[in-house]
PDB file with one MODEL, atoms N, CA, C and O in Angstrom:
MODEL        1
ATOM      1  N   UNK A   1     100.042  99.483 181.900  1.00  0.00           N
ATOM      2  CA  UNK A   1     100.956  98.703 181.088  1.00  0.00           C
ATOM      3  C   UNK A   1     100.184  97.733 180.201  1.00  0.00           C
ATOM      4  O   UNK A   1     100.282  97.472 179.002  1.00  0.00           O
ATOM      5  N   UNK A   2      99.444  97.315 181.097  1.00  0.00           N
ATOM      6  CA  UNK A   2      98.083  96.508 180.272  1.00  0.00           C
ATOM      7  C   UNK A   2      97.629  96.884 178.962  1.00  0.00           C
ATOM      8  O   UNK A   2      97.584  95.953 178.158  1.00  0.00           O
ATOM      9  N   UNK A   3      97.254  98.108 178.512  1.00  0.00           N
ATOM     10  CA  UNK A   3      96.950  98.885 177.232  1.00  0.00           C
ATOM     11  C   UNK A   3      97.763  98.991 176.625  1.00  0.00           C
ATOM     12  O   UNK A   3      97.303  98.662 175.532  1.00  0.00           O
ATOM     13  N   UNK A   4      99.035  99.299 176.440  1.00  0.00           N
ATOM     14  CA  UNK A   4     100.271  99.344 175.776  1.00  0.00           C
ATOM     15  C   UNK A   4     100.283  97.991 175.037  1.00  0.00           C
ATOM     16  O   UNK A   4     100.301  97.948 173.807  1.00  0.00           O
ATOM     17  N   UNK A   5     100.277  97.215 175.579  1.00  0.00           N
ATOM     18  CA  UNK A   5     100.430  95.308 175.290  1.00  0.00           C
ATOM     19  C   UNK A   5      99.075  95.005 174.662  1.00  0.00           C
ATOM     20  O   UNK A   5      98.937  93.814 174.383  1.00  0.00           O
ATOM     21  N   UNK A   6      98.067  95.772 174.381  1.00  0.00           N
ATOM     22  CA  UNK A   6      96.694  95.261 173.646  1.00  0.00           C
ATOM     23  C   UNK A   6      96.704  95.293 172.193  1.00  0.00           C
ATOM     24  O   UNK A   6      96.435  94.431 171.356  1.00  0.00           O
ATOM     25  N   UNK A   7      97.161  96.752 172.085  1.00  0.00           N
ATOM     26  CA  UNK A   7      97.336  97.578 170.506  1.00  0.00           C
ATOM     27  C   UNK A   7      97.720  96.145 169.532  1.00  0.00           C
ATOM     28  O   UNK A   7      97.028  95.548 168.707  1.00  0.00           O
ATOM     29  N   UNK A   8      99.119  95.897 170.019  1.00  0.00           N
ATOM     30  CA  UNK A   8     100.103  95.139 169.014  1.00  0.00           C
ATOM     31  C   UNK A   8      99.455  94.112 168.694  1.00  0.00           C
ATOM     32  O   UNK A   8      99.078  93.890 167.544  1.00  0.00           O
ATOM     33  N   UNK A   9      99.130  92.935 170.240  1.00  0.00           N
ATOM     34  CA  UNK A   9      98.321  91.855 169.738  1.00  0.00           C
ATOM     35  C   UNK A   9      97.293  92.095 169.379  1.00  0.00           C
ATOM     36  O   UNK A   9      97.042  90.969 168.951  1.00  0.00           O
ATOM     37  N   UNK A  10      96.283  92.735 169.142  1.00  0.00           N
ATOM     38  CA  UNK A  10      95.159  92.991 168.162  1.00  0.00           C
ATOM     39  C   UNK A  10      95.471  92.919 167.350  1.00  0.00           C
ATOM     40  O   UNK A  10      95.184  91.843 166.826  1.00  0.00           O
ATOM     41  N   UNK A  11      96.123  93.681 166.668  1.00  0.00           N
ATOM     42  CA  UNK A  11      96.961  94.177 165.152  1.00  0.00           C
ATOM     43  C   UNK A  11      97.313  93.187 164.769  1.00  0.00           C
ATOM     44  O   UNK A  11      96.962  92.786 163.660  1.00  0.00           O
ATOM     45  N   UNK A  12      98.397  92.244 165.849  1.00  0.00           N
ATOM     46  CA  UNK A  12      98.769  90.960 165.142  1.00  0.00           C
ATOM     47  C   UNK A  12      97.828  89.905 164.472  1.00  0.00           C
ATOM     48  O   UNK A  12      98.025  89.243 163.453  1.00  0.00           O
ATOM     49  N   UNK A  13      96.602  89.928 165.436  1.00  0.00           N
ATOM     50  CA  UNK A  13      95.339  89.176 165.169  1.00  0.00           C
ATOM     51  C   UNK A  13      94.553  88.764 164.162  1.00  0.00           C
ATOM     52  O   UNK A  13      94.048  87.711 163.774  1.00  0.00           O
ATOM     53  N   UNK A  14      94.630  90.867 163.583  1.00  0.00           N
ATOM     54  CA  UNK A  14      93.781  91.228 162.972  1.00  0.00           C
ATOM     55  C   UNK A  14      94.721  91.527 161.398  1.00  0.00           C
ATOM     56  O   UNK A  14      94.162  91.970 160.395  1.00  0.00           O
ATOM     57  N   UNK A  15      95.954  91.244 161.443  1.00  0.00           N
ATOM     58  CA  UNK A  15      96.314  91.171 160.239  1.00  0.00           C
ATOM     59  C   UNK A  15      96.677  89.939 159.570  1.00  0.00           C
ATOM     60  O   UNK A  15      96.982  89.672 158.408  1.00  0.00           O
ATOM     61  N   UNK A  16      96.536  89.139 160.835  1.00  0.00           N
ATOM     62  CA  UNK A  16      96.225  87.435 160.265  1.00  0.00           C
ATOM     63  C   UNK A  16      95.419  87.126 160.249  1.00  0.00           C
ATOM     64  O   UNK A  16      95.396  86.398 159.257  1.00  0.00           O
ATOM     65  N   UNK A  17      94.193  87.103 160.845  1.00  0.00           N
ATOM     66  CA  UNK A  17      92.909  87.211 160.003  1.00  0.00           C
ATOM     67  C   UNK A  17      92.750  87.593 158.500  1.00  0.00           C
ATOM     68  O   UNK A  17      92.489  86.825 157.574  1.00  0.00           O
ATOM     69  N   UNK A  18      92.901  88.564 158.464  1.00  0.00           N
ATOM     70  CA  UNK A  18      93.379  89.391 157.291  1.00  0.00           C
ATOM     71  C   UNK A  18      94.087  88.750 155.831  1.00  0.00           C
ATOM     72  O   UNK A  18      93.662  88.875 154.683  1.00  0.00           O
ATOM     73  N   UNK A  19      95.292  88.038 156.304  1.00  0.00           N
ATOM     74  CA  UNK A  19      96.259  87.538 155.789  1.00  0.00           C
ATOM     75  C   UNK A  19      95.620  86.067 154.739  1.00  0.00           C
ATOM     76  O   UNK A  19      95.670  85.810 153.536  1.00  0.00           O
ATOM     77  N   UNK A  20      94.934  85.228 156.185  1.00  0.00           N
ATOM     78  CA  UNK A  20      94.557  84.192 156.391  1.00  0.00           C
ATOM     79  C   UNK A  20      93.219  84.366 154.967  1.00  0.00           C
ATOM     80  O   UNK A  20      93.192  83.634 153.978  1.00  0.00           O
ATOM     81  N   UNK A  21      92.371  85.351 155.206  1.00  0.00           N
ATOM     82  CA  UNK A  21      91.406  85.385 153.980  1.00  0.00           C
ATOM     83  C   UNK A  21      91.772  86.025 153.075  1.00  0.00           C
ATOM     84  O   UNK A  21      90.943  86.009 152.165  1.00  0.00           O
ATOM     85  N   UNK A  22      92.860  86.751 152.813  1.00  0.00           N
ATOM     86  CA  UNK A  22      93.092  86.876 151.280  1.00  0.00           C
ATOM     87  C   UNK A  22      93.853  85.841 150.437  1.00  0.00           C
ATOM     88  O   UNK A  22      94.111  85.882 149.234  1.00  0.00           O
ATOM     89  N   UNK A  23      94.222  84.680 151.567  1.00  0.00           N
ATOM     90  CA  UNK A  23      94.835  83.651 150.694  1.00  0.00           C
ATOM     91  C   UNK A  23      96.364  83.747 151.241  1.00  0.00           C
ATOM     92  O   UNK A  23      96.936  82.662 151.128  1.00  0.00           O
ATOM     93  N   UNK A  24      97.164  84.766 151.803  1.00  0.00           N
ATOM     94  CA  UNK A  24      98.301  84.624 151.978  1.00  0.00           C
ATOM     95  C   UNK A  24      99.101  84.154 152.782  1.00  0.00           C
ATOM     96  O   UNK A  24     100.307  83.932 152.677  1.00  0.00           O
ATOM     97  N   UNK A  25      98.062  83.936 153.988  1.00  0.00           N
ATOM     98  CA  UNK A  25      98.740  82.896 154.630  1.00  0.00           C
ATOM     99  C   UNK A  25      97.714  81.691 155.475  1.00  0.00           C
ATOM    100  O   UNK A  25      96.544  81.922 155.782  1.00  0.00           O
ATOM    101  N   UNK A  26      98.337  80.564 155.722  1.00  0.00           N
ATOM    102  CA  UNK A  26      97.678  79.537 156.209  1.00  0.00           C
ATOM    103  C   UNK A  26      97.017  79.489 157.348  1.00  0.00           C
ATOM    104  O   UNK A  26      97.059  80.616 157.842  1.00  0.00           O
ATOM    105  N   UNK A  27      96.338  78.645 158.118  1.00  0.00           N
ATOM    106  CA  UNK A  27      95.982  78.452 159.291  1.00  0.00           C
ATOM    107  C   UNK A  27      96.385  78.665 160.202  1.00  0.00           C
ATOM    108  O   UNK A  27      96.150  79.456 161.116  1.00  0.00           O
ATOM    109  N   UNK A  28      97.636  77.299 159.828  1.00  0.00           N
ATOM    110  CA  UNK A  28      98.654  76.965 160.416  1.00  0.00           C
ATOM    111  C   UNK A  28      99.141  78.227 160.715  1.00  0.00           C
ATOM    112  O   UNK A  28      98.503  78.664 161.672  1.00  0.00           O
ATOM    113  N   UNK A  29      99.992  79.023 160.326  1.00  0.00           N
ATOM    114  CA  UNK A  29     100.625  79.883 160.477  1.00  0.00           C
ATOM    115  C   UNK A  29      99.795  81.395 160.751  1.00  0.00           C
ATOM    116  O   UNK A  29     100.505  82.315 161.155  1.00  0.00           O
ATOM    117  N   UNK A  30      98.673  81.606 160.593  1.00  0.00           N
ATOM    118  CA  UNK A  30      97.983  82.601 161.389  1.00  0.00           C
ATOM    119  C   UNK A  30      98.021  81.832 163.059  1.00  0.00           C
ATOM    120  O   UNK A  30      98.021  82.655 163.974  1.00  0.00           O
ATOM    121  N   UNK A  31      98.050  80.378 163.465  1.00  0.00           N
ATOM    122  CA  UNK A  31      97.658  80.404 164.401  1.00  0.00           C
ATOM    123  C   UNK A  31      99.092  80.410 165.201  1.00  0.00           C
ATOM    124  O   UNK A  31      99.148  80.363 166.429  1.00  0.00           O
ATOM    125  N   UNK A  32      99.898  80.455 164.603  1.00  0.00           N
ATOM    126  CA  UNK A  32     101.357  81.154 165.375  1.00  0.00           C
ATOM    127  C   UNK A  32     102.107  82.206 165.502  1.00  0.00           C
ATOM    128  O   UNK A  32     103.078  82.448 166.218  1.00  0.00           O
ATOM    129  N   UNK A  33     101.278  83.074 164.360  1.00  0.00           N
ATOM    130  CA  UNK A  33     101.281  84.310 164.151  1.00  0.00           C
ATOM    131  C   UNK A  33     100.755  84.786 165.883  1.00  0.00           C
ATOM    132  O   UNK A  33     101.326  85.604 166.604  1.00  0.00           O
ATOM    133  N   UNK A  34      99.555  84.005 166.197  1.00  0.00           N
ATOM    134  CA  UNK A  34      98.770  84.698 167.108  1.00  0.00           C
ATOM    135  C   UNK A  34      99.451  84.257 168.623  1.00  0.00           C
ATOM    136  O   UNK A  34      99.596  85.013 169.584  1.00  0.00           O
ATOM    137  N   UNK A  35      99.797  82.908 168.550  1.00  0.00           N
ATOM    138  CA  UNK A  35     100.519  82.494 169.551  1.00  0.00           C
ATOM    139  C   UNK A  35     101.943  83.205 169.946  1.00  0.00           C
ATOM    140  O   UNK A  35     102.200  83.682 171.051  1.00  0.00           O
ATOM    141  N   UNK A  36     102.553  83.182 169.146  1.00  0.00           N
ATOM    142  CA  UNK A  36     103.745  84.204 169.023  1.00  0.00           C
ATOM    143  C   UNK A  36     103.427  85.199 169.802  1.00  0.00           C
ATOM    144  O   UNK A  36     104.007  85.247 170.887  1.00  0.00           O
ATOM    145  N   UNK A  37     102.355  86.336 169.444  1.00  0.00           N
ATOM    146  CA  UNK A  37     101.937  87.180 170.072  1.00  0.00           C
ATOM    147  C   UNK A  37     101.737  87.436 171.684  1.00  0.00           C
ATOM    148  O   UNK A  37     102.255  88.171 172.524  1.00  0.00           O
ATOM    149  N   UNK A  38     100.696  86.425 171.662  1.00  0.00           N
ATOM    150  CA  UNK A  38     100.219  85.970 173.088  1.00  0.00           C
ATOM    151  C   UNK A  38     101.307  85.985 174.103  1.00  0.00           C
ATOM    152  O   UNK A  38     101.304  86.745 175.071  1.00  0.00           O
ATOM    153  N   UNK A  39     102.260  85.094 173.835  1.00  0.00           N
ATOM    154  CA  UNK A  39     103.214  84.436 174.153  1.00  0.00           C
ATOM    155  C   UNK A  39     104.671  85.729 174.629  1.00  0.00           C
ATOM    156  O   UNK A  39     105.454  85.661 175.576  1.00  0.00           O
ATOM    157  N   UNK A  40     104.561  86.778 173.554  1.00  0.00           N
ATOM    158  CA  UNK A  40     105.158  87.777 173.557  1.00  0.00           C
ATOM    159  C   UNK A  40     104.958  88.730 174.546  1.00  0.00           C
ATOM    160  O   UNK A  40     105.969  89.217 175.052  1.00  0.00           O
ATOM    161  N   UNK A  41     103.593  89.193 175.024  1.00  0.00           N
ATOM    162  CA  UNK A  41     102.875  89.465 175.383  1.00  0.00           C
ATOM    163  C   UNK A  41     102.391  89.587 177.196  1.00  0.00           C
ATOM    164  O   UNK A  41     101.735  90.364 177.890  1.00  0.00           O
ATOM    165  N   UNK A  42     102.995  88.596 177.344  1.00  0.00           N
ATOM    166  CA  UNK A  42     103.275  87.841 178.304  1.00  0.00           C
ATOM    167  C   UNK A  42     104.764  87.564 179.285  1.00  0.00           C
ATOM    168  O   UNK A  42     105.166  87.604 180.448  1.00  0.00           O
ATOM    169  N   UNK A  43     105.199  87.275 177.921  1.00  0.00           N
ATOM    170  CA  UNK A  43     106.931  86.928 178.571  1.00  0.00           C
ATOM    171  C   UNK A  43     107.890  88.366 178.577  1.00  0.00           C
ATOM    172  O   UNK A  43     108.804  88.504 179.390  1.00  0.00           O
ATOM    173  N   UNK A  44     107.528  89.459 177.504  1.00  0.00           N
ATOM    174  CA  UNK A  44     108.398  90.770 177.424  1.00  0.00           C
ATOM    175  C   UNK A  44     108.091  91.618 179.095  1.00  0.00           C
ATOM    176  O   UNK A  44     109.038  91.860 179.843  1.00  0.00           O
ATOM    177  N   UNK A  45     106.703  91.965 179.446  1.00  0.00           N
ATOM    178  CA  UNK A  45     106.706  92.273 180.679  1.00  0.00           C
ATOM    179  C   UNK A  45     107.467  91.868 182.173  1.00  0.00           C
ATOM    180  O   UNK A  45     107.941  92.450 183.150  1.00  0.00           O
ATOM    181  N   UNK A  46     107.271  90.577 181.707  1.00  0.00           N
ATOM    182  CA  UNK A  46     107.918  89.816 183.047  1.00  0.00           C
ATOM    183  C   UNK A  46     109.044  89.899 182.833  1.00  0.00           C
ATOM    184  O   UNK A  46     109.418  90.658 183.727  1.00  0.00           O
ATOM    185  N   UNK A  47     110.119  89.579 182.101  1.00  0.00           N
ATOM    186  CA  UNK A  47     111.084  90.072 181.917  1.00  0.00           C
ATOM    187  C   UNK A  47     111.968  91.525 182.083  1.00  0.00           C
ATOM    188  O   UNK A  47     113.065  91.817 182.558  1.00  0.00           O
ATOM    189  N   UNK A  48     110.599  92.438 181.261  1.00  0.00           N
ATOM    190  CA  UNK A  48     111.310  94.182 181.701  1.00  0.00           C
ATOM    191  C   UNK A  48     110.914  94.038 183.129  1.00  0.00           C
ATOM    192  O   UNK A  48     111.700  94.743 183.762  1.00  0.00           O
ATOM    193  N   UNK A  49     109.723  93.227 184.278  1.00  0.00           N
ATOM    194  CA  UNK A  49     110.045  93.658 185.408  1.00  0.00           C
ATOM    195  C   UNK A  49     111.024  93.610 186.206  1.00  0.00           C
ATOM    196  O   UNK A  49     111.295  94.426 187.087  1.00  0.00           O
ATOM    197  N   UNK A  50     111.767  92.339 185.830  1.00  0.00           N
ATOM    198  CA  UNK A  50     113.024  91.706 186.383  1.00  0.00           C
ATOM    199  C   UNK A  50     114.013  92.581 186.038  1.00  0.00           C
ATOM    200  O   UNK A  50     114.540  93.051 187.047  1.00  0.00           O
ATOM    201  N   UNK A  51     114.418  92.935 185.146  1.00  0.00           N
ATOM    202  CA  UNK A  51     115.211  93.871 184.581  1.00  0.00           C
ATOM    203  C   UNK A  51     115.541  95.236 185.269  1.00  0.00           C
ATOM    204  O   UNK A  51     116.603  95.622 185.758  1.00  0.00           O
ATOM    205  N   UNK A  52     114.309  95.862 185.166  1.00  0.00           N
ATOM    206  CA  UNK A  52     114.233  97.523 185.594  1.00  0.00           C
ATOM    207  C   UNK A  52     114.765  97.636 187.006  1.00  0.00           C
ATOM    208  O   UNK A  52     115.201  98.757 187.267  1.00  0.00           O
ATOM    209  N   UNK A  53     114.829  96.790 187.927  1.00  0.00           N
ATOM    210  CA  UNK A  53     115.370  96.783 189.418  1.00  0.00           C
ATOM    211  C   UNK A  53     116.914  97.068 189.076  1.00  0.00           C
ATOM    212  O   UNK A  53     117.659  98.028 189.277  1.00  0.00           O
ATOM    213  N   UNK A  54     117.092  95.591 188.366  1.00  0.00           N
ATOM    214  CA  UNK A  54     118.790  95.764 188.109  1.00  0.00           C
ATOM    215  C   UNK A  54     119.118  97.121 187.850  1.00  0.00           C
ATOM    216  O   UNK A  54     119.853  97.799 188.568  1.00  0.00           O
ATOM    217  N   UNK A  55     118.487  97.551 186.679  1.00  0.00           N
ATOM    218  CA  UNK A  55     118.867  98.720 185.711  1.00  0.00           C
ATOM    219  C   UNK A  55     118.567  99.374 187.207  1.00  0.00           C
ATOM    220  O   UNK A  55     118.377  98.444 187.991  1.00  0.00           O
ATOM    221  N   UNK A  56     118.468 100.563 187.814  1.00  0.00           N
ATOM    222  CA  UNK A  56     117.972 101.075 188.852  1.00  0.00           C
ATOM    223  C   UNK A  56     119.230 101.017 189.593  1.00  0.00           C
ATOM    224  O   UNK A  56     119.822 102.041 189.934  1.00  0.00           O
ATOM    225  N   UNK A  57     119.744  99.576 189.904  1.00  0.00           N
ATOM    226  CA  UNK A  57     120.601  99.576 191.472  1.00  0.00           C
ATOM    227  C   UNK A  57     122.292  99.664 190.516  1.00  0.00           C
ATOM    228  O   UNK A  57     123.317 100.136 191.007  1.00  0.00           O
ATOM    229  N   UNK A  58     122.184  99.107 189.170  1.00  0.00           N
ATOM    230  CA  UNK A  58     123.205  99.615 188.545  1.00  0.00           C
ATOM    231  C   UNK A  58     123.344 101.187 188.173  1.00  0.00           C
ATOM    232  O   UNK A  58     124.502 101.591 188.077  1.00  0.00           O
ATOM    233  N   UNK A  59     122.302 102.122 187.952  1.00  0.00           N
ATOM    234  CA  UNK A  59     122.637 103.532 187.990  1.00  0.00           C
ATOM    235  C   UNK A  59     122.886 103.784 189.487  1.00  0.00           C
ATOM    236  O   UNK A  59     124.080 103.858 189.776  1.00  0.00           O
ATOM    237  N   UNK A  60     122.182 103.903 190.306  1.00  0.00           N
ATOM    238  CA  UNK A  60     122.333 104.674 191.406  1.00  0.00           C
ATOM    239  C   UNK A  60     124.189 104.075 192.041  1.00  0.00           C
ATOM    240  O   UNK A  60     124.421 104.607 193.127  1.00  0.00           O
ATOM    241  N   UNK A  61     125.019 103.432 191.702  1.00  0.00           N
ATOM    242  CA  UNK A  61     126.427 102.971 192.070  1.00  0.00           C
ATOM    243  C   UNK A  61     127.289 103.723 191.061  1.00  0.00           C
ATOM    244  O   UNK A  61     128.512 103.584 191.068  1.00  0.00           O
TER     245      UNK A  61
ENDMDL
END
């Protein structure tokens, strides 16, 4: 599950980097670009784990 969750935040990283040196976007906002991410990253898993049980004991009824 770990690898699945790498791709995106890289990408996110690496297109604010990106962003950040062609001028289009700020610091500021690459560095929430990245936090966002992180943050995403983090909280979507824990969440689908909590979830998928429910989902589970609601099919099998």
């Amino acid at each position: 599950m770990g690898l699945l969750l790498a791709a995106p935040l890289s990408l996110l990283v690496v297109a604010g980097t990106l962003g950040q040196k062609m001028g289009l976007l700020s610091s500021e906002l690459n560095g929430m670009l990245v936090l966002t991410a992180v943050l995403a990253s983090i909280l979507f898993p824990t969440i689908f784990r909590f979830l998928v049980p429910q989902l589970k004991q609601h099919k099998e009824t």
